[in-house]
N, CA, C and O of each residue as an XYZ file, in Angstrom:
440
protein
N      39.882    -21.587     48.779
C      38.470    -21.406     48.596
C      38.166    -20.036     47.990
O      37.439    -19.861     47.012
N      38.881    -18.966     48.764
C      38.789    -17.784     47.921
C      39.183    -17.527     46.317
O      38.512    -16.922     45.481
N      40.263    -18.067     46.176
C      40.987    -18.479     44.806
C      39.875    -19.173     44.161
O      39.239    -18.359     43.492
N      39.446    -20.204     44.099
C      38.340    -20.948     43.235
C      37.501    -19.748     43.092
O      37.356    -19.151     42.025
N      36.880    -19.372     44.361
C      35.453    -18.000     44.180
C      35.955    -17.235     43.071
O      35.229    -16.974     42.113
N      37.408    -16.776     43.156
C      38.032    -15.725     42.343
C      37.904    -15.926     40.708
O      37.491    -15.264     39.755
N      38.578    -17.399     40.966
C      38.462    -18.236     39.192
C      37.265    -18.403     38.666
O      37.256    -18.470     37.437
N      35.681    -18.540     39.514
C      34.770    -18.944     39.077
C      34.210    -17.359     38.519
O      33.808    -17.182     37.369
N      34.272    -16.293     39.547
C      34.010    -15.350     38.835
C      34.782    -14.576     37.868
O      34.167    -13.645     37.347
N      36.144    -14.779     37.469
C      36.977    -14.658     36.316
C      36.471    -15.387     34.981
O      36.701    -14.953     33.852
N      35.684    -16.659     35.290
C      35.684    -17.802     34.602
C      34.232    -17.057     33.769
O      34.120    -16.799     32.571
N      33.471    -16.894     34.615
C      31.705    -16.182     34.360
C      32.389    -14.957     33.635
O      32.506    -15.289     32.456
N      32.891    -13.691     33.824
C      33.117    -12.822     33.218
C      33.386    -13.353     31.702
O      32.689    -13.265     30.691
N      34.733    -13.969     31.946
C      35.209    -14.187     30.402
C      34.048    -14.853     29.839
O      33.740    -14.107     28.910
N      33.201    -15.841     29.852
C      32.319    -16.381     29.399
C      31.038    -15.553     28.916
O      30.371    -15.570     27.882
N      30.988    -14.915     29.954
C      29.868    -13.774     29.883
C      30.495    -12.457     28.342
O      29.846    -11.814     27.518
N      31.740    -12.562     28.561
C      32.184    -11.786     27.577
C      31.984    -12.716     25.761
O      31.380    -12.560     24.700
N      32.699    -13.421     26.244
C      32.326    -14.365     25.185
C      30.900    -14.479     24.497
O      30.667    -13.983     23.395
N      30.091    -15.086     25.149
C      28.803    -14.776     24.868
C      28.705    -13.567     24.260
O      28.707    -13.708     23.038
N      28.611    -12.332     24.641
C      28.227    -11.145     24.246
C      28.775    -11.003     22.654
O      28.217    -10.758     21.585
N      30.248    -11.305     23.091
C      30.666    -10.966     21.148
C      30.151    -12.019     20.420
O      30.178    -11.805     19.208
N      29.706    -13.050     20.739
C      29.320    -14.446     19.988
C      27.634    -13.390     19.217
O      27.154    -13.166     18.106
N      27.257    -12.993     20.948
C      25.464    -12.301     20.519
C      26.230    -11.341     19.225
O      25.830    -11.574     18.084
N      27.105    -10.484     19.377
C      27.001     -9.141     18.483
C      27.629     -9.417     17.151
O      27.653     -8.588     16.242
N      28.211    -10.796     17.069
C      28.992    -11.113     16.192
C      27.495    -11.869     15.338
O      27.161    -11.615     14.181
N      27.054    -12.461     15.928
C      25.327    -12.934     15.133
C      24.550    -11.974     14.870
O      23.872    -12.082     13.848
N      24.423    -10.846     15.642
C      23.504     -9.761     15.043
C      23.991     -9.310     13.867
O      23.449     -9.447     12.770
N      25.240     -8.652     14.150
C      26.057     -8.180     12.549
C      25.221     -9.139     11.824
O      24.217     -8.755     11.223
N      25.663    -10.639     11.855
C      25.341    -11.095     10.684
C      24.009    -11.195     10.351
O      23.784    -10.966      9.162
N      23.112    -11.450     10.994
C      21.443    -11.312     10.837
C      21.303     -9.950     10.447
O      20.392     -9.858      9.625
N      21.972     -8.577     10.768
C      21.601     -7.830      9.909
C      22.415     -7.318      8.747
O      22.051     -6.261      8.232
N      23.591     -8.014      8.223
C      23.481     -8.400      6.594
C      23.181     -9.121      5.786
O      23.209     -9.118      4.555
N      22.740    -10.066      6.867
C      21.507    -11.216      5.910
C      20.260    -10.686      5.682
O      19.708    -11.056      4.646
N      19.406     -9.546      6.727
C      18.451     -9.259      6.159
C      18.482     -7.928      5.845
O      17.436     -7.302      5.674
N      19.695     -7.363      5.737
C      19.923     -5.985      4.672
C      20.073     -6.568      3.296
O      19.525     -5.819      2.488
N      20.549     -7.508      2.786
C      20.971     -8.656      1.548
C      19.291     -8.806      1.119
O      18.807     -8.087      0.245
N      18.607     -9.681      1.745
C      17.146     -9.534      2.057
C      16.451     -8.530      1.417
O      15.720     -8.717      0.444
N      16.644     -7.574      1.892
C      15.998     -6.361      1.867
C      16.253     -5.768      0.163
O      15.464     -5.351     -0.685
N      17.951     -5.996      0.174
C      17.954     -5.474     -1.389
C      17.380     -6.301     -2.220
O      16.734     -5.817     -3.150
N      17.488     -7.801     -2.069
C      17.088     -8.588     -2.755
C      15.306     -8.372     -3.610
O      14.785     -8.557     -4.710
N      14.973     -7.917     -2.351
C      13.144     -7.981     -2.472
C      13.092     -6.197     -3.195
O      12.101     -6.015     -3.903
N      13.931     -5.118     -3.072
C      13.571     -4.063     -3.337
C      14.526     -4.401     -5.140
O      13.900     -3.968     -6.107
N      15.457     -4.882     -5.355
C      15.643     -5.095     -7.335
C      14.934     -5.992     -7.514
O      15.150     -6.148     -8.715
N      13.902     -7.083     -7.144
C      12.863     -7.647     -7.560
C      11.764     -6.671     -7.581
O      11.087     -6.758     -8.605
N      11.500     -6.032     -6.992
C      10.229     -5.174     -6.799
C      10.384     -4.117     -8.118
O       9.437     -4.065     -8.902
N      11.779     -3.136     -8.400
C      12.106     -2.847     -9.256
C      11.969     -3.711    -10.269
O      10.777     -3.616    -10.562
N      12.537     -4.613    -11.088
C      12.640     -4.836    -11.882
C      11.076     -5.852    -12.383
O      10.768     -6.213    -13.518
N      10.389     -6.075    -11.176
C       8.880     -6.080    -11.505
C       8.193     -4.541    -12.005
O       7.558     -4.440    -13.055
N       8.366     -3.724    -11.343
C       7.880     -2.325    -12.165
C       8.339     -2.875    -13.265
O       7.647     -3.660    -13.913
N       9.917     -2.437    -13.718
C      10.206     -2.311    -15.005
C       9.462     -2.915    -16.316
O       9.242     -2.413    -17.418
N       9.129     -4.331    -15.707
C       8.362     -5.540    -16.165
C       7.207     -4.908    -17.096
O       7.250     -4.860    -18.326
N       6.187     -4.442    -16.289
C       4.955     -3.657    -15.955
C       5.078     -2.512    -16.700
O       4.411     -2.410    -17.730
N       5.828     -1.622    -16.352
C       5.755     -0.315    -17.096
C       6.265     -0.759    -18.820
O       5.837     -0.121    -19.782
N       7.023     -1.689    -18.935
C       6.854     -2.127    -20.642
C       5.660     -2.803    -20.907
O       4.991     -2.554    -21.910
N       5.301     -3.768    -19.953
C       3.850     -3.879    -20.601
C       2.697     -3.019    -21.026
O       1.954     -3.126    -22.002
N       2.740     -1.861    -19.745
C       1.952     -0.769    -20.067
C       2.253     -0.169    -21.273
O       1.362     -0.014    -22.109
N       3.644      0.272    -21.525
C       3.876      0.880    -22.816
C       2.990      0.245    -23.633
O       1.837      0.641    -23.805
N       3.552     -0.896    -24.241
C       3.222     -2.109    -24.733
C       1.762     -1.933    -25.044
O       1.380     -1.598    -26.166
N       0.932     -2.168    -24.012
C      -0.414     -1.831    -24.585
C      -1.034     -0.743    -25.037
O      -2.092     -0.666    -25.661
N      -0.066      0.369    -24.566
C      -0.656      1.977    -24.818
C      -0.314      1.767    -26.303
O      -1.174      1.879    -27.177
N       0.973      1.457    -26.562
C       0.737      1.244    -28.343
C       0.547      0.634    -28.840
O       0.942      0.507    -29.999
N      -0.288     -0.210    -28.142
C      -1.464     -1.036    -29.216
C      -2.759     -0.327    -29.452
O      -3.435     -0.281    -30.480
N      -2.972      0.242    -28.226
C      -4.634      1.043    -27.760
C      -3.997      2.601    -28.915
O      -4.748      3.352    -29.538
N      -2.790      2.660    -28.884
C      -2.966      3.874    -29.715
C      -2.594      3.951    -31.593
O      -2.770      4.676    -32.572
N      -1.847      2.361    -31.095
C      -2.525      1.910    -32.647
C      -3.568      1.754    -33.264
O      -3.773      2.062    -34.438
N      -4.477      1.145    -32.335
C      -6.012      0.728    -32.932
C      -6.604      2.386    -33.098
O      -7.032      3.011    -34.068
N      -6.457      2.637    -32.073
C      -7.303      3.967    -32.142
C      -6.855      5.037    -33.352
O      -7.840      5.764    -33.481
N      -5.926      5.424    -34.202
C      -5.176      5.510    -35.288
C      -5.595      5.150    -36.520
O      -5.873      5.910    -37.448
N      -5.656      3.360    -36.498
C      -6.310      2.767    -37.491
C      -7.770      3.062    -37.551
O      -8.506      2.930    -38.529
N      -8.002      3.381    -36.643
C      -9.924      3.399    -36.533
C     -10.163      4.937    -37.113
O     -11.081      5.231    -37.878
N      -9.136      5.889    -36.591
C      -9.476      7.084    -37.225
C      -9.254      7.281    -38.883
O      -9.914      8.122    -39.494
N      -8.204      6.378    -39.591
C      -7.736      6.595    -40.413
C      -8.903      5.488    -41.296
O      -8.919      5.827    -42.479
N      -9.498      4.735    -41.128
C     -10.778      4.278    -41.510
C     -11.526      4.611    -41.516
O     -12.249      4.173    -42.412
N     -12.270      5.896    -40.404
C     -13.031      7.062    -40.674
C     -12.620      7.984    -41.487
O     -13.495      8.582    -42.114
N     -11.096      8.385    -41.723
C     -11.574      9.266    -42.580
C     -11.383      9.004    -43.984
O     -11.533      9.839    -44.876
N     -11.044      7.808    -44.132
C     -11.476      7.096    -45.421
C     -12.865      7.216    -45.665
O     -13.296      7.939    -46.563
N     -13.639      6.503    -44.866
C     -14.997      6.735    -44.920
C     -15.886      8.166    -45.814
O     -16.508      8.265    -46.871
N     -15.363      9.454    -44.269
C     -16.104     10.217    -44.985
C     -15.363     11.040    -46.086
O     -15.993     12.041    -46.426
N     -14.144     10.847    -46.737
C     -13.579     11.231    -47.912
C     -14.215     10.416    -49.136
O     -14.181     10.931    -50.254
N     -14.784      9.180    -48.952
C     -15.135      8.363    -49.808
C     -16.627      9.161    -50.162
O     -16.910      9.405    -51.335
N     -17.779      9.639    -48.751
C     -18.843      9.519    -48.692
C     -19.068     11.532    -49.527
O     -19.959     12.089    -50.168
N     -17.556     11.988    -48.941
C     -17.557     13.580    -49.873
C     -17.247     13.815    -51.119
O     -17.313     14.879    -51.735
N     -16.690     12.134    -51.689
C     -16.758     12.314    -53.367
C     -17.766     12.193    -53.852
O     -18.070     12.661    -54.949
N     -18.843     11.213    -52.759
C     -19.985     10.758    -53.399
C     -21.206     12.522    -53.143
O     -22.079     13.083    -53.805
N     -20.892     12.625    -52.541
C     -21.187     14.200    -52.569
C     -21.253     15.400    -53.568
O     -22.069     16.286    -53.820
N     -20.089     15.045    -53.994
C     -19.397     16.292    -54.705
C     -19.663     15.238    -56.326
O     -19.662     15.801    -57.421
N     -19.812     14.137    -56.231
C     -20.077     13.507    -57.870
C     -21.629     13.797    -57.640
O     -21.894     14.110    -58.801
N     -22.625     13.893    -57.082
C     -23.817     13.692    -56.875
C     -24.311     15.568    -57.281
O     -25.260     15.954    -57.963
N     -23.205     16.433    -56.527
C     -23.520     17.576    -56.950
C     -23.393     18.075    -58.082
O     -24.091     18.964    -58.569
N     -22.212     17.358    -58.710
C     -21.659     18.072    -60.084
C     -22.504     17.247    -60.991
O     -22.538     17.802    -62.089
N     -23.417     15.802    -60.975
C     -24.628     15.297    -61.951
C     -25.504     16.344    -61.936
O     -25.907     16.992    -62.902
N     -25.817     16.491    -60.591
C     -27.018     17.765    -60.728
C     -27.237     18.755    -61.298
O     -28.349     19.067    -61.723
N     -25.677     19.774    -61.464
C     -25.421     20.825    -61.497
C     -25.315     20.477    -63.451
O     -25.786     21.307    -64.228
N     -24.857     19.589    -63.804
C     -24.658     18.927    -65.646
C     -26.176     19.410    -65.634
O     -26.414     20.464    -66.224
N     -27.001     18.878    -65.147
C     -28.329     18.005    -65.354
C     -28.854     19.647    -65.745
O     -29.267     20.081    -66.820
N     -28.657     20.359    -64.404
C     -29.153     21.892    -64.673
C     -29.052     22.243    -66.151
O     -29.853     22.379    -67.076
N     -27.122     22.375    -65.911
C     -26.730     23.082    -67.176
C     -27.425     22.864    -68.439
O     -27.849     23.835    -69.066
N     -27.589     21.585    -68.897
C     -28.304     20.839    -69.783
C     -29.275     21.411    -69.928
O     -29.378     22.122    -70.928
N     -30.416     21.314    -68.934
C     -31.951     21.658    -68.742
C     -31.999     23.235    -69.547
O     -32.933     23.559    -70.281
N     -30.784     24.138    -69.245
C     -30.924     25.082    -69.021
C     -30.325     25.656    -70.616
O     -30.666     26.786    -70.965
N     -29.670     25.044    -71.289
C     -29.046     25.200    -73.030
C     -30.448     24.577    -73.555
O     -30.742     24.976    -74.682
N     -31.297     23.751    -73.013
C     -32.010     23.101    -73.876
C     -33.429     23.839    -74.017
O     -34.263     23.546    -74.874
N     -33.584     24.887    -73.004
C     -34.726     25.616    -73.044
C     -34.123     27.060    -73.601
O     -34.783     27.962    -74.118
N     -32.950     27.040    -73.402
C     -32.669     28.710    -74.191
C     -32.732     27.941    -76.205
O     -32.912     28.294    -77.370
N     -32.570     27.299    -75.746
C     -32.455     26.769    -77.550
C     -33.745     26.655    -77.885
O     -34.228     27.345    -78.783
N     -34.495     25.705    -77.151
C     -35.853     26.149    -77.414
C     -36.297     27.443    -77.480
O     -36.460     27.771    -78.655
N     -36.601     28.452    -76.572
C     -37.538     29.537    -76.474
C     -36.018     30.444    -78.326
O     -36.473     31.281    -79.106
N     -35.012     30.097    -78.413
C     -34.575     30.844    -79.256
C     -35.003     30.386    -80.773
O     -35.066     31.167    -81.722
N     -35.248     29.166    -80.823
C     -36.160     28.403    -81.994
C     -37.823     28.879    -82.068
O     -38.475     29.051    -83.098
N     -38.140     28.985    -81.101
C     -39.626     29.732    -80.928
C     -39.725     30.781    -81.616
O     -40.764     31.440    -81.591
């Protein structure tokens, strides 16, 4: 009777031991399944930035294309609008000159 008591609590230990490495032998693995996990979701998360930050590029040189083209269409503009300037001044300035041979010729014919 003592012998059985003896075996049953020999029997519980080892079992009890068992168990335990069975528990620590599953934790290990639950935590390289969700360390695996973990990397998994952090090079997705990365390589979503990466994603993103080329798109951003991406649009910055479009936004800094347009904005480029838009300047370089302005200054077409007012280079176009300073010939019309500078042709508008130099008619005037003929127009003078003219005015101005045609009355010395006069008052020298007088």
């Amino acid at each position: 009777m003592v012998s059985q008591t003896v075996d049953r609590i020999i029997t519980a230990e080892k079992t009890a031991s068992d168990r335990i490495e069975t528990a620590k032998k599953q934790a290990e693995q639950m935590l390289v399944s969700a360390t695996e996990q973990a990397k998994a979701i952090v090079e997705k998360a990365v390589e979503d930035a990466k994603v993103e930050v080329a798109k951003q590029k991406q649009t910055n040189a479009v936004e800094i294309d347009a904005i480029l083209k838009k300047a370089e269409e302005n200054s077409r503009k007012e280079v176009a609008q300073l010939r019309q300037n500078v042709t508008s001044v130099m008619d005037q300035a003929t127009a003078l000159v003219i005015e101005i041979i045609m009355k010395q010729s006069s008052s020298n014919q007088g």
